[in-house]
Every structure is written in C-alpha cells, then in structure tokens.
C-alpha positions in Angstrom: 89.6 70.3 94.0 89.9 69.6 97.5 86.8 69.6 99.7 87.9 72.3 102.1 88.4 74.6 98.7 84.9 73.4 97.1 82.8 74.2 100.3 84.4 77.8 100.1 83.9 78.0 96.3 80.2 77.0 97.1 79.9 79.6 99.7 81.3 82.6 98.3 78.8 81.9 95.2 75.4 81.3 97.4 77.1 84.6 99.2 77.7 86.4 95.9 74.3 85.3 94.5 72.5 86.9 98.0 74.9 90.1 97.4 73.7 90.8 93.9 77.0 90.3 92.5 78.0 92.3 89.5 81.3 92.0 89.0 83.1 90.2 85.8 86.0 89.3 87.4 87.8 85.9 87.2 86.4 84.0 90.5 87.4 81.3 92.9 85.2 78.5 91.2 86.6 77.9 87.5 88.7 74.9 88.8 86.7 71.1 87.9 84.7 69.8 91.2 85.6 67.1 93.0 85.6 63.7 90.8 85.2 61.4 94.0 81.7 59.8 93.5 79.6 60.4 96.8 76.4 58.9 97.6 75.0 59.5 101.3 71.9 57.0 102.5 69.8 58.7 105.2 69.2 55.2 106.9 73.4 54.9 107.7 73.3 58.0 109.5 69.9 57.1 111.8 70.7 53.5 112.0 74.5 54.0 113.6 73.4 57.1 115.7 76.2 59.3 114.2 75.7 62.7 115.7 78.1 65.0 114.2 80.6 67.0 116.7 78.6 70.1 115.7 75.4 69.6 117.5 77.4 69.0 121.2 79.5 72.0 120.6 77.2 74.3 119.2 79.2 77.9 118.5 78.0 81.7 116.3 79.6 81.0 113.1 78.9 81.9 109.8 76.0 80.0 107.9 76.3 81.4 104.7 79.8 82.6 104.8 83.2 81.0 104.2 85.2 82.6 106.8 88.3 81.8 105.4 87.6 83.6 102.1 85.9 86.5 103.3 89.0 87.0 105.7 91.4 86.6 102.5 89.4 89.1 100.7 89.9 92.0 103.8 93.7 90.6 103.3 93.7 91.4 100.0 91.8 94.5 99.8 93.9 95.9 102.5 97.3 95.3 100.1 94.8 96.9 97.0 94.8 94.3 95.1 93.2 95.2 92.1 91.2 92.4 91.4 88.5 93.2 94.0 89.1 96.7 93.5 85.9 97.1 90.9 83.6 94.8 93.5 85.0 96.9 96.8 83.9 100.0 94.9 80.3 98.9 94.5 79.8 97.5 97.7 81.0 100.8 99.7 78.6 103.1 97.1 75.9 101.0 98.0 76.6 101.2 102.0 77.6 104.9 101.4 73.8 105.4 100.0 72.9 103.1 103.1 74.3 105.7 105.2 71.4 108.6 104.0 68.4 106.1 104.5 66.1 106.3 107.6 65.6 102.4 109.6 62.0 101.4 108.8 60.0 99.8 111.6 56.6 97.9 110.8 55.1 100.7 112.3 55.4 102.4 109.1 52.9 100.7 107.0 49.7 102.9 106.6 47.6 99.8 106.5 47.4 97.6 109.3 47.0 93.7 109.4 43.6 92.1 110.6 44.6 91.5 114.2 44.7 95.9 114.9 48.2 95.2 116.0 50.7 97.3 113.7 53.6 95.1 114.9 52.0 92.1 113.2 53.7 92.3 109.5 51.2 92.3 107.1 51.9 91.7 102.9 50.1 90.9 99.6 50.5 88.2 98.2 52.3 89.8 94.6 49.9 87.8 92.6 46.8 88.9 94.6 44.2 91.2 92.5 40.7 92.1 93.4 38.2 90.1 92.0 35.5 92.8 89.5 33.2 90.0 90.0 33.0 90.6 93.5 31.1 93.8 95.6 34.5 95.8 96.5 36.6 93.3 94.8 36.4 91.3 97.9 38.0 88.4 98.0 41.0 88.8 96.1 42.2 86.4 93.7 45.0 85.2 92.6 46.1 85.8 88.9 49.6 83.1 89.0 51.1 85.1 86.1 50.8 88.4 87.0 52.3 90.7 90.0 50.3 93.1 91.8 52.8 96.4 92.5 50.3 96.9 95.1 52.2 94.3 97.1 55.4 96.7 97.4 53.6 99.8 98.1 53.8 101.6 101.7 50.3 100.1 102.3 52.0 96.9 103.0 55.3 95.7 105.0 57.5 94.0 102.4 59.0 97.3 101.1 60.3 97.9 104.4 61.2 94.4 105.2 63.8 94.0 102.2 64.9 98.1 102.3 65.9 96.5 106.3 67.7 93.6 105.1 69.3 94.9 102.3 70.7 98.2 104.1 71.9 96.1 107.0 73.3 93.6 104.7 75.2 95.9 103.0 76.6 98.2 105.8 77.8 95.2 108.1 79.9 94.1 105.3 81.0 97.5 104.7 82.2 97.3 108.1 83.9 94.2 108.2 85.8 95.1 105.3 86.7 98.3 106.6 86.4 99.1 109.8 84.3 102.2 110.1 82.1 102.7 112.8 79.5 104.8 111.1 78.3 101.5 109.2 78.0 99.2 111.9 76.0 102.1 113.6 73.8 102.7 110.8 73.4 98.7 110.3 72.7 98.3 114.4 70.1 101.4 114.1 68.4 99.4 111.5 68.3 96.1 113.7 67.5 97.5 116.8 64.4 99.6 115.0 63.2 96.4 113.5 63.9 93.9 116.4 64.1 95.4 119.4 62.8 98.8 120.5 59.1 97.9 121.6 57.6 101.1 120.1 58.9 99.4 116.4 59.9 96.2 116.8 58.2 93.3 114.8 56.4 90.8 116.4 58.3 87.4 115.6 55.4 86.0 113.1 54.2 86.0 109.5 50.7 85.2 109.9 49.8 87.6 107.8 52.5 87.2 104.7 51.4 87.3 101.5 47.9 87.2 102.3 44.8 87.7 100.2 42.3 90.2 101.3 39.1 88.8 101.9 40.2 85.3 102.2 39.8 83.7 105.8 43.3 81.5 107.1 46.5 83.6 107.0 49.4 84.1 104.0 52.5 82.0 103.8 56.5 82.3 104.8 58.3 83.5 101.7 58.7 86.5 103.0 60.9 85.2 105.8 63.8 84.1 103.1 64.7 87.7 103.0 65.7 87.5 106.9 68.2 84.7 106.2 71.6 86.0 105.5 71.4 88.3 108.8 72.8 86.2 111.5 75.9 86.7 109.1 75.5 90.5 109.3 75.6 89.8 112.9 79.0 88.0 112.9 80.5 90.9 111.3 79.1 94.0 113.6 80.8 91.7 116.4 83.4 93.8 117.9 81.4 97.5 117.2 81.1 99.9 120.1 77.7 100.2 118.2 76.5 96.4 118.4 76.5 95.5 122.0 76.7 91.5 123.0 73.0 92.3 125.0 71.5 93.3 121.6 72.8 90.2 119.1 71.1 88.5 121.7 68.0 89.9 121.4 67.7 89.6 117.8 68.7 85.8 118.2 66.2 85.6 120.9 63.5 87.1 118.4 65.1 84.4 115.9 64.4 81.7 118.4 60.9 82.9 118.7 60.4 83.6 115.1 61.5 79.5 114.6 59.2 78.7 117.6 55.9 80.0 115.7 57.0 78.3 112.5 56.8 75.2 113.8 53.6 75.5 115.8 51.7 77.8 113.9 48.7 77.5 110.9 50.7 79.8 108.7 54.4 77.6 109.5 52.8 74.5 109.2 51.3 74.6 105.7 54.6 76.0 104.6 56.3 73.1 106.2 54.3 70.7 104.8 53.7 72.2 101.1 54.3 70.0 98.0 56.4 72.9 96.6 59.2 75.4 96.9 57.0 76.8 99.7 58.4 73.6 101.9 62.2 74.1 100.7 61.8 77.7 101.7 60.7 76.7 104.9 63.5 74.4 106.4 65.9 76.9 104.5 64.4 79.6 106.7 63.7 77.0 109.8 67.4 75.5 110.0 68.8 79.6 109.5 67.3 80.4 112.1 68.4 77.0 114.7 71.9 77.3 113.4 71.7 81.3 114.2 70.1 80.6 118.0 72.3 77.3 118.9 70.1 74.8 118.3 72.3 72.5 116.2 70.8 69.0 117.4 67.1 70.3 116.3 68.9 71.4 113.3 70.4 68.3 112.7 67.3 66.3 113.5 64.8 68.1 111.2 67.1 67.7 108.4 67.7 64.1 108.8 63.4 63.5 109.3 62.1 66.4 107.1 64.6 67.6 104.3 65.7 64.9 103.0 62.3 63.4 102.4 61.6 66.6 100.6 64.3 65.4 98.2 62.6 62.3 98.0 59.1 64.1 97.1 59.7 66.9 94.9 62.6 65.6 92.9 61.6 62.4 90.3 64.1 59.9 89.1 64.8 62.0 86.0 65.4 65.1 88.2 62.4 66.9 87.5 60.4 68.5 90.2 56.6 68.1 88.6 55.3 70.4 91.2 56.9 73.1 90.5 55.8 72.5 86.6 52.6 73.2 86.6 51.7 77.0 86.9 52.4 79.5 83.9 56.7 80.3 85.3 57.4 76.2 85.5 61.1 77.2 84.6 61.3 80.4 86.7 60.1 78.3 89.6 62.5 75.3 89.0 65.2 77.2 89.2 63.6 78.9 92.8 63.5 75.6 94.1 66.9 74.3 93.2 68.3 77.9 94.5 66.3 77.3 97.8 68.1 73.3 98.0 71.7 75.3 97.5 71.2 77.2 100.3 69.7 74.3 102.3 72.5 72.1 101.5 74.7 74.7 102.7 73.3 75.3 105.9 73.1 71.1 106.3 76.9 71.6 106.5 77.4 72.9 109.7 75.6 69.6 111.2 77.8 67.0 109.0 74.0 66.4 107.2 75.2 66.0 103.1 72.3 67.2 101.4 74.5 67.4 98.3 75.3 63.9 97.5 71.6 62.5 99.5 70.2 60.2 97.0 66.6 58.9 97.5 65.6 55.1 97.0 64.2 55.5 93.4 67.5 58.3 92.7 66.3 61.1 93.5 68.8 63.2 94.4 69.7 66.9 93.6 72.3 66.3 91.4 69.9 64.7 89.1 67.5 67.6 89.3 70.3 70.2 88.1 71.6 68.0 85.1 67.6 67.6 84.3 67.6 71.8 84.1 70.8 72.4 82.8 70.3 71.3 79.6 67.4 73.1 79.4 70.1 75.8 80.0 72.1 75.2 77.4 69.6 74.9 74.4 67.1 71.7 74.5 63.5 72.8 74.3 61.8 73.3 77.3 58.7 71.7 77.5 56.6 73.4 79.8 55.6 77.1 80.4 57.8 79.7 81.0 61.4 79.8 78.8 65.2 80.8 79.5 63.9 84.4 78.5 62.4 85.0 82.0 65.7 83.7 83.7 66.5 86.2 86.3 69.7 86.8 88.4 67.7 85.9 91.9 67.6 82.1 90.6 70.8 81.3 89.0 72.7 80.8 92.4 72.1 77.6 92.7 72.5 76.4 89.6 76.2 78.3 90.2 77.1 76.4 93.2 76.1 73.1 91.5 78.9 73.9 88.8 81.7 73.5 92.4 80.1 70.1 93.5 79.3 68.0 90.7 81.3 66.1 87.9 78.5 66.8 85.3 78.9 68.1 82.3 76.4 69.9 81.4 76.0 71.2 85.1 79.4 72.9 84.8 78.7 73.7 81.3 75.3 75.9 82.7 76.9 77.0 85.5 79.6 78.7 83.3 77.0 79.8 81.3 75.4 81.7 84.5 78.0 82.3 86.0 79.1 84.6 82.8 75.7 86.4 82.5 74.9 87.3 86.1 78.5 87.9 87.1 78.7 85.9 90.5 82.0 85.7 91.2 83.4 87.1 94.7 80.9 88.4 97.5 81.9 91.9 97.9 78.9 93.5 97.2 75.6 95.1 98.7 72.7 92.8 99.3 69.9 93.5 97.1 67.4 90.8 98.7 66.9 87.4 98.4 
C-alpha cells in the first residue's frame, strides 16, 4: 500500500468512526499496510532543526478529512453508484431529521454554573452522585463505575453541546455531498447560536466541565473532544450563501481563544498534564484547534515537546498503558486512549510530526500498545477489570486505523475483527458524537 493511499484509508476510518458508521459495505482499508519498517526518533527532528513546509505555509484544510476520498465519494454518489448508496441514505435521514431540530445555545440549561454567568458551560461529571453521608448530598462523589443520567439532563450543558455538534456535523456533510442550501443554513443557524450571537454564544472555556457539586477547583476537558471534527464542518459550508467568510472567522477566533484558556488556565492545565487519557484528550483537542486557527508552528512545537513524551509515559515497553488499568473499565478505557493517540497521530500529519511510527527510548511506541490490546481482542484473557463485553463502537476507531498502518498480525487481525462488528467502512454518515 502506498503511503498516499494508507493516510486516506486511515482518515476515512477516524472519519467513519466520528460519523457513527453503520454500513457493511466492502471499504477502502482491506488491502495489507505498508511493510516498510519505520521508526522516527524525536531527537533527529530537534537536533537538525527540520521544520516541516507546513508550519511556514500554514492553509484551512481538512484535519480529519481525506480530501481526496471525500471528493471521490461526491463523484461517485453523483454517477449512483450503488455501493454508497445504503451509507448516502442514512446520512441524508439523519440531516433530514436535523432539519426539524431548534439550535441550542447554553443559555438553555435551567441550572447555571457557579460564576452566575449562563454563557459559562456548566456539566456533571457522568460519574458524579450525591454523597447520603453528607447534609444535602453535598459534596458529590464519584462512583468510577457508574453514570449519573443526571449528567445529560437539561439541568446541565452537555445534552446541548453534542445535540450542536452532531446536528452541524451531519448537515454540513449533507451539504457537501449535495449541494442544498437548506442544510448549510440549518448547520450555520446552529454555529452562529452557539458561537457567535452574544445573547447565546458560549464563552470559550470549560471551567466548569464535568464538575462535582460541592467540590472547590473546576471539572476537566473531555467535553471539548466533541468540538473536534467541526473545523471540518467548516470546510464544507465554504462556498454557502448561508456561511459567510466574516462568520468561519469568528468561530475560529472563538477556537483561538478556546486554545488560549487551555493552555493558561487551572482547568487546561491539569488536563494537560494528567497521567491519563485526560492528557491525550487534551493535545488531541489543543493541536485541533492550532491546526483549525493557523497556528501550525505551535502545533508543531507542542507535539514535538509534549506528545511524544506522553508516548513515552503512558505506554510501557510491553504496550500497556498501566494508568489507564486501574479503575473498574481498564479495557474500556485502553481502548479510549489508543482511539484519542489515532486521532492525535492524525492531526500530527499536517505538521510532518510521525506520531505513528515515534518510538520511545525503552520502545515505547503506539504500535506496541495496539499489538498489547489486540490480542486481548481476539481471545487471550484479559487480566484486569472490565472485558470485551463492554466494547463499544465509540472506542474501536483506533484500533481500526491501526489495522492501515501496521504490519502486525494480530493488529490487522483485530482490526478486521472491529471493523466487521461496528461497520466503519466509508464516512458518509451523520455524526453521532465523539
């Protein structure tokens, strides 16, 4: 397989996993990866200076997307072929439903976050519960293996956050593929009530994500990984009567400012610096959002000093990540860690950075740490808590793209197995949320 072919076979499976795929059709990723043997060493890149071409030129391009596939798909959807035919169906059912639904703002919440500013987004944590030890159940606690449905209710932001994302999600693709106006206006009416009219808008922080009532110190950044496949939705409104050049740039300018806080903020810097998925998630989220607002040399940098050493942290020599095997879902939560290094290694590149093939001094490397859970995949006994049984579709992607890049085995042989049972195969559908 050639490299320009793997990268798109990579992409439209990250894309396909974000899309809530559910097709079975035959895919773009059943050929064998590329045999070459590829090791990159962080220390060649700082010690010769080597700044990719990408970080002097920086351009709007997809992050996410393979343009060349997604432009073959209109191609072939435009000559019927019957092959997308089943996936093209869904996706315009789901932006059809889109079409009915009214944009939520923060403003809609009927609680209200601790500052007395509506515009601040305010969540529970999902495993937050009130504590019946405590007068008024104040301050929660956290209960690792259970979810609080509290945490989606109208009380709270997160509903609204991913019913925004996955509407605009869903009708900007709509419109790419087709063409109609009345989904990039829906899609723009959704953006503009979330970004940019001041009487709705969000204020670009998450201090208050995730949080547990009663507890001093803000909440964390997860909730930010449902923002990151919209400066693709962007691309493809470009061109609509509806989404005017003045407001892409004012979401990118809240993007800017949204990357701004994570880096200088309480709440941003204990995600950064988390021994967990909470740190992946966060330079997932961090270099989305550079790539999104033109800042490809911070991009580049921060990858180079910070995401490769989280390679070097979380990932052993054997390929297990022993922080993430601890609580009661160790195997649900491996497989959110490697899904958040797929999309992180995707995102690397558009700045020449090769997370991919990045291999620490004592082997770390993320090829190692999806050999170590694919054969956990395919039968062997898993060791810690949690089991197969849990496996949900949100964490297979990146055990899926691993099957395009690596020579392994029992990678492809998982990733075939995944691939199978969630039905990722082509990204033509509606976003259901990260």
């Amino acid at each position: 397989m050639n490299v320009a072919y793997k990268k798109a076979a990579v992409a439209v499976i990250l894309l396909a996993a974000a899309l809530g795929a559910c097709s079975r059709i035959s895919g773009l990723t059943s050929e064998a990866p590329d045999t070459e043997s590829k090791t990159v060493e962080r220390t060649a890149v700082q010690e010769t200076g080597a700044v990719p071409e990408q970080i002097s030129s920086p351009r709007k391009e997809f992050i996410f997307i393979e343009k060349n596939e997604v432009e073959s798909m209109k191609l072939r959807l435009a000559e019927q072929d019957a092959a997308l035919l089943p996936g093209f169906q869904y996706l315009m059912k789901e932006a059809d439903k889109a079409l009915g639904l009214t944009p939520p703002s923060v403003m809609d919440k009927t609680g209200i976050a601790p500052t007395g500013d509506k515009h601040d987004y305010w969540s529970l944590s999902p495993h937050s519960w009130p504590d019946p030890a405590m007068p008024g159940g104040m301050p929660y606690k956290e209960i690792p293996d259970a979810v609080n449905s509290q945490s989606m209710s109208g009380d709270y932001d997160k509903a609204a956050l991913s019913k925004m994302t996955e509407a605009v999600n869903t009708l900007a693709l709509a419109y790419y593929y087709t063409g109609d106006e009345r989904y990039a206006h829906q899609a723009s009416l959704f953006l503009k009530t979330w970004f940019l009219h001041p009487e709705t808008r969000m204020n670009p922080n998450l201090n208050f994500g995730q949080t547990f009532p009663g507890r001093n110190g803000g909440g964390n950044i997860i909730d930010a990984a449902l923002l990151i496949h919209l400066p693709d939705s962007l691309l493809m409104l470009e061109g609509s009567p509806s989404w005017t050049q003045q407001d892409d740039e004012g979401v990118r300018e809240w993007m800017r400012q949204f990357s701004e806080w994570m880096m200088s903020s309480e709440v941003g810097r204990k995600g950064k610096s988390a021994a967990n998925n909470h740190s992946t998630w966060f330079d997932v989220e961090y270099i989305t959002f550079l790539l999104a607002t033109g800042q490809n040399q911070a991009a580049f940098h921060h990858l180079q000093d910070h995401s490769m050493r989280l390679i070097d942290l979380q990932i052993d020599s054997e390929g297990r990540m022993p922080n993430e095997l601890n609580g009661p879902k160790a195997f649900h939560h491996s497989l959110y860690n490697l899904k958040a290094f797929s999309l992180l290694a995707a995102a690397a590149e558009h700045v020449g950075v090769d997370l991919w093939h990045y291999q620490g001094s004592r082997g770390q490397s993320l090829n190692a740490a999806y050999s170590y859970m694919a054969e956990y995949l395919l039968g062997k006994p898993w060791p810690y808590t949690g089991s197969r049984d849990e496996l949900k579709s949100e964490v297979m992607s990146g055990m899926i793209a691993a099957g395009s890049i690596y020579d392994t085995a029992a990678v492809r042989s998982a990733a075939e197995l995944l691939r199978d049972k969630a039905g990722f195969k082509l990204p033509i559908y509606g976003v259901r949320g990260s």
